[in-house]
N, C-alpha and C positions, 0 to 999 in steps of 0.2 A: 504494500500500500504506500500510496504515497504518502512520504514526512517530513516534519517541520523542523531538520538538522538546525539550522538557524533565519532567524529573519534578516534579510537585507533590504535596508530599504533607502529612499534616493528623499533628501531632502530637495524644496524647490528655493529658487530663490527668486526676489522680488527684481524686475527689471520694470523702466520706464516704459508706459507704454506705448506699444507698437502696435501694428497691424498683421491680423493673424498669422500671415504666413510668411512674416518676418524672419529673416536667419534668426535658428537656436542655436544653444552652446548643445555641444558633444555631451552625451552622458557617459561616465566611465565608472562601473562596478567594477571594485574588488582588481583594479589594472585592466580590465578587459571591457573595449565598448560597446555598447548596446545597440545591437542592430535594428530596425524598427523596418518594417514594411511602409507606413506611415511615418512623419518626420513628427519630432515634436512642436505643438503648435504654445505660440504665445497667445494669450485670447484675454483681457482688459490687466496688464499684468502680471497673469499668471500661466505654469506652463504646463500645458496638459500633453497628457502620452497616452499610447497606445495601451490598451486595457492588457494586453498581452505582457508589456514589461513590466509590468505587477506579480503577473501568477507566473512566470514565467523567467524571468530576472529577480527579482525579489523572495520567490520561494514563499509567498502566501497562499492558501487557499482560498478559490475566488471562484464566485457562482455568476452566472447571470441567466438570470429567469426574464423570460421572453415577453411571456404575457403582459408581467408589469413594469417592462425596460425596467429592472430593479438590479444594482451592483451589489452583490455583498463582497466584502473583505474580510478573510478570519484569520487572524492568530493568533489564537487559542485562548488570550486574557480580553481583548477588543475584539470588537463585531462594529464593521462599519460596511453602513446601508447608503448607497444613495441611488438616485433616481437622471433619467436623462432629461435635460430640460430643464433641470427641479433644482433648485437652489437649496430646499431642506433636505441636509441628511440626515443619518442618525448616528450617534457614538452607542453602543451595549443600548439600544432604545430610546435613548437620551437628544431630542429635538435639536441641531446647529443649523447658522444659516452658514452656505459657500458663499465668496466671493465671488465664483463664475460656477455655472453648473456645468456638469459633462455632458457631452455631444457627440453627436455621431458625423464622425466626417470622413470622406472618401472609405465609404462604408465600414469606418472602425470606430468601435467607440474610446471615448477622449476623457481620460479621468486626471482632475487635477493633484499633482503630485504636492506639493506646499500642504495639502488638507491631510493628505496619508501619512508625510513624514510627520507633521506636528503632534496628531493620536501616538504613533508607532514608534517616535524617533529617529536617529542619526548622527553619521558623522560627516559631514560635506567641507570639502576645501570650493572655494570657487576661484580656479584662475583665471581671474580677468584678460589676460595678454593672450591666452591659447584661447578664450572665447570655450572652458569647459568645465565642467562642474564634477570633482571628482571626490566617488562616493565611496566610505571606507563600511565594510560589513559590521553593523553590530548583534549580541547577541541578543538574543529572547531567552533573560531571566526568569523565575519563579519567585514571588513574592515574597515566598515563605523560605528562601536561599540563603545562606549566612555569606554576607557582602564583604566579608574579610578575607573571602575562600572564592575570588572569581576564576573564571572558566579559562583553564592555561589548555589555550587549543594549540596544535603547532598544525601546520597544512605542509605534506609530504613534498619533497624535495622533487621526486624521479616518480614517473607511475611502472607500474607492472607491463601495463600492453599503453598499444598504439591504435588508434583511430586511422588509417591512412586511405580509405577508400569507401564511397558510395556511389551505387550504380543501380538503374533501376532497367527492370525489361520487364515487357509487357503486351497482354496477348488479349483477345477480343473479351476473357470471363477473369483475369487475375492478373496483377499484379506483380511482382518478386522486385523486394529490396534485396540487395545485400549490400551491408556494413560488415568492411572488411575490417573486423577486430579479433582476436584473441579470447580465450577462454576468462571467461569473469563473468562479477554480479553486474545484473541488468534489471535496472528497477523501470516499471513502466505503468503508466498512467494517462488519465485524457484530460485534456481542457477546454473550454467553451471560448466561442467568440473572439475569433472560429474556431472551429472542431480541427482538434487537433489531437493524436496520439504521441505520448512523448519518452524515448528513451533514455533514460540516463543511465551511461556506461562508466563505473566506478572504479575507482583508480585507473585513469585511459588519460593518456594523452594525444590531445585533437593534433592531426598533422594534415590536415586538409582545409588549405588555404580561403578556400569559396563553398558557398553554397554550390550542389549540381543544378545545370538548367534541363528541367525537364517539361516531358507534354504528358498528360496521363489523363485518362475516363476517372480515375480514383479522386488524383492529387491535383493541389492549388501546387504545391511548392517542396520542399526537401530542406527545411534550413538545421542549420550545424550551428553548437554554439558551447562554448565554454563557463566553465563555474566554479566555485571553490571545491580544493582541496581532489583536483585529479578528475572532475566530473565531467565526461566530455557529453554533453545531450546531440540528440537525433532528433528532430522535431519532424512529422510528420502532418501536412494540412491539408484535410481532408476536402472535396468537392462536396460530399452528402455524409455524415456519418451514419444518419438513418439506413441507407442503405450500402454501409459498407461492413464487412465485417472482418477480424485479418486475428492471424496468429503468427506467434516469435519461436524460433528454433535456435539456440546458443551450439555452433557449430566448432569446431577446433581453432580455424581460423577465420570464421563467419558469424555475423549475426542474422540472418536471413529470415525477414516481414514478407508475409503474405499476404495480399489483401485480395478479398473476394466480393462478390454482389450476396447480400443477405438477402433474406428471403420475407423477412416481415420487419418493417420499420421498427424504430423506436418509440419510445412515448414520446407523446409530444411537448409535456410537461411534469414535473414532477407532482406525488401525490401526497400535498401538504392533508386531505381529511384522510385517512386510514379508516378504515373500513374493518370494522371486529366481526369476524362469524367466531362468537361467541360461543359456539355447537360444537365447533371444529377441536377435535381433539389432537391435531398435526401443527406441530412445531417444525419450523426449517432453522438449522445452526450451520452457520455459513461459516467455515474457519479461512480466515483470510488468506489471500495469494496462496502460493502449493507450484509444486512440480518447479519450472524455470523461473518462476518468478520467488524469491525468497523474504519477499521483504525487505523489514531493516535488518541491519544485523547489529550483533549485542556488543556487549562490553567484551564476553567470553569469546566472541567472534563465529557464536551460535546464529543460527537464523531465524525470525521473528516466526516463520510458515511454523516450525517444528512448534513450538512454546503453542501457537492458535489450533493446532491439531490436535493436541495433547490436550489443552481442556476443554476443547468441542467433544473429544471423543469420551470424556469423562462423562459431560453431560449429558451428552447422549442417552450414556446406561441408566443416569439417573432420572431420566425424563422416563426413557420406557419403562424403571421398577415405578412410577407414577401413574403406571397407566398413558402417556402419549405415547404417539406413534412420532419417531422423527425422524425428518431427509435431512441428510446431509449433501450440503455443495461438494464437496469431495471428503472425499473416505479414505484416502492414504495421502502418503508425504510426494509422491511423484505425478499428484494429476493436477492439470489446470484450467482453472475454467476463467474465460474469461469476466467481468464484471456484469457483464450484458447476459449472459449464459444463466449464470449465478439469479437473476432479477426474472428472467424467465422460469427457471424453474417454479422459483417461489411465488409468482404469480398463478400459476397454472395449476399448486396444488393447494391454495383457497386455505395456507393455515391461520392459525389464532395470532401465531406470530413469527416474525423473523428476529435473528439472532447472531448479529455477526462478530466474533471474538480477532480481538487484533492485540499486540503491543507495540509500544508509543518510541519514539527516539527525540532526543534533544542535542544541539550542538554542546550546552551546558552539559556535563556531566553530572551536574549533581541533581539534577530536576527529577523528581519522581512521583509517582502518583495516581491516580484511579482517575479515570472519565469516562461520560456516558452521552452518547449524542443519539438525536434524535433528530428526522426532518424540520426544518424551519416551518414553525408554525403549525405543526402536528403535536397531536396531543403528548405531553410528556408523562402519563400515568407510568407504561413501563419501565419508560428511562430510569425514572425514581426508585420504582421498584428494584431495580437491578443493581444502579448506586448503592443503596440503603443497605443494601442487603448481604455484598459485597463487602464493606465498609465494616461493619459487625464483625465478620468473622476477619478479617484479613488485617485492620486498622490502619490502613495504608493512609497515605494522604489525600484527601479529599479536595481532587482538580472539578469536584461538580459533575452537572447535568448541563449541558451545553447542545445549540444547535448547526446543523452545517449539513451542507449541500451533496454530502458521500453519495456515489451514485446509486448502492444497492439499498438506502435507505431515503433515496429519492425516489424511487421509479417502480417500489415494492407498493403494492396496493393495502396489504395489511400493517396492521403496529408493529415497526420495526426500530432496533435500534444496535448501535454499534459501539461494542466495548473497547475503552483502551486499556486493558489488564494493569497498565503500568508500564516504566522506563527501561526497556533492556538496555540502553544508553549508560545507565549508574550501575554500575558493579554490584551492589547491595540486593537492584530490584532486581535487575539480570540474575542473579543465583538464586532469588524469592522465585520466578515465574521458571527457572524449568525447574524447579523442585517439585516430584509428583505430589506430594504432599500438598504444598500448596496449591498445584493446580486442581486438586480434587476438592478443597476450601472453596475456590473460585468457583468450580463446578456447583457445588453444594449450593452457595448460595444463588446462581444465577436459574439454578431448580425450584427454590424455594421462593424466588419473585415470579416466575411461570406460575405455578401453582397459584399465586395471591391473585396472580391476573387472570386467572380463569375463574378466583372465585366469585371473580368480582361482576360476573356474566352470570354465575350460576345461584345468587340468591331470590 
């Protein structure tokens, strides 16, 4: 799954005003400059960018829901909402007005950066003579962190492998990338606006100077891009995601993307009311990523799939000595489904609830702790449940009930929700979460809010 290693984020600074599409200063993260498909634009002094160097350069989680041209931004302590056109946003619920509102221009949307850094933070140089604003990575502490013990990261010197070629071929019904890289972890995920599949290939060094130019029935584009500490990404921008569907094979010396024509679209919206058949005796426990895909990886240098299999599979047992019947999204450490796979299923078998176990990573090391997400604006009964419940037997630290845009707890039609067991990032929780003992704690209580929530239909 995708994680929130650290937040980087780009402070704006105040220029006299100009007229929109006024030269802007270069934006430079972390030494590396940010390519934009879109330029950034100046608009009544302020400089708005591409929604895409946000979730994308920034390493935030970021929704955008169609229906109500609505932005969210999350990480993880802040939740910031804004709207296109709309001068009011919100900080965690909390009513501000913008100085300019974001807009949609040469069909991208434009969010201003001055509003993001000022919530989130920063360290910005601005040099004036280069005409460039150069932003230095901070991290995303925990509140509850001892401030005399800050996060001594070092970022690797040399990577393992190399990045040195992409090439696409392509035939009237698929597809074929191949990303000529070497054996390693490859974490992957999708992003909106526009649909976009993204791979990031860990400990890689990029040695391929351009984006490829391609023509494709799938793809807008192919862009390549660079990130801290050895991460070289793949960015893949889709023509239709509704109708594309693709899977990844980690070859010796290949990473080789498929992409196919799917056969039944996407939702076309997420489903913030959930819908309880309260009757339904079937549980779906969805243990995250599996097979190629591993996750984070830990402190121990374990991987997050093994820790999310381990107490899905606990729960399991204990769901069935309860009397439910439960599916599981995969059932061993070597299959993969993809996200969209995973939302089908669980649609299609009409249960009481979905259930999807994950653990959490932080650039901080010391960050650790319990979370519970649930769709935006869907009811949080279970979420609570499963916090509460959790919480009691294990006493971990209480990161809350939060919401966000995950897609298998966007797009599932019943009450679903997505645990972060905690930080395999911190040594302490990494050895807590693959200890079976504890996972069968976890399991236990994430049984025992199931139960409450079925009671809660059957008086």
């Amino acid at each position: 799954m995708k994680r929130l290693y650290s937040i980087i984020i780009v402070i704006c600074f105040l220029l006299a005003a100009t007229p929109a599409l006024a030269k802007t200063p270069e934006l430079i993260v972390n030494n590396q400059l940010v390519r934009t498909d879109v330029s950034p634009q100046i608009i009544n002094g302020r400089v708005l960018v591409p929604l895409r160097v946000i979730s994308e350069s920034l390493g935030t989680y970021v929704d955008w829901e169609q229906s109500s041209q609505t932005i969210t931004i999350n990480d993880q302590k802040t939740i910031l909402k804004l709207k296109l056109n709309n001068k009011t946003s919100y900080i965690n619920e909390q009513p501000i007005q913008l100085d300019v509102a974001p807009q949609l221009l040469a069909n991208r949307t434009m969010v201003p950066l001055r509003f993001i850094s000022e919530q989130l933070g920063a360290t910005v140089n601005w040099l004036g003579s280069e005409k460039r604003v150069v932003i230095e990575r901070i991290l995303h502490t925990d509140p509850d962190e001892d401030e005399d013990n800050p996060n001594d990261e070092t970022v690797p010197e040399t990577a393992n492998r190399e990045l040195t070629g992409v090439t696409l071929v392509e035939t009237e019904d698929r597809a074929v990338i191949e990303v000529t890289v070497g054996q390693g972890t490859n974490k992957v995920f999708e992003l909106k606006n526009p649909d976009r599949i993204v791979f990031d290939l860990t400990d890689t060094a990029q040695r391929v100077t351009a984006d490829p130019e391609i023509e494709s029935q799938f793809l807008d584009a192919i862009k390549l891009g660079i990130h801290p500490n050895n991460v070289a990404r793949v960015v893949l921008q889709l023509k239709d995601r509704s109708t594309t569907a693709y899977e990844a094979k980690q070859e010796e010396d290949k990473l080789i993307i498929t992409l196919t024509k799917r056969e039944a679209p996407l939702p076309a919206v997420g489903y913030t009311h959930k819908v309880v058949n309260g009757q339904s005796n079937v549980v779906v426990i969805d243990p995250g990523h599996g097979g190629k895909d591993v996750g984070t990886i830990g402190a121990s240098g374990r991987w997050e799939k093994t820790v999310n299999l381990g107490i899905s599979q606990k729960l399991k047992s204990i769901l069935e000595s309860h009397g439910f019947t439960v599916v599981m999204t995969r059932e061993d450490d070597g299959s993969f489904l993809s996200l969209d796979e995973r939302v089908q299923l669980a649609n299609k078998t009409d249960p009481l609830c979905f259930i999807s176990i994950h653990a959490n990573a932080a650039a901080n090391s010391s960050v650790t702790g319990l979370e519970t997400y649930s769709f935006y604006g869907s009811d949080k009964t279970l979420a609570n449940l499963v916090q509460s419940a959790i919480l009691v037997r294990t006493n971990q630290v209480n990161r809350k009930v939060k919401e966000a845009g995950f897609y298998v707890i966007k797009y599932t039609k019943m009450p679903s929700v997505l645990v972060e067991t905690g930080f395999i990032s911190n040594q302490q929780e990494d050895s807590f979460l693959f200890d079976a003992n504890n996972q069968m704690l976890i399991a236990e209580a994430i049984a025992d809010a199931v139960v409450q929530f079925k009671g809660l239909y059957n008086k």
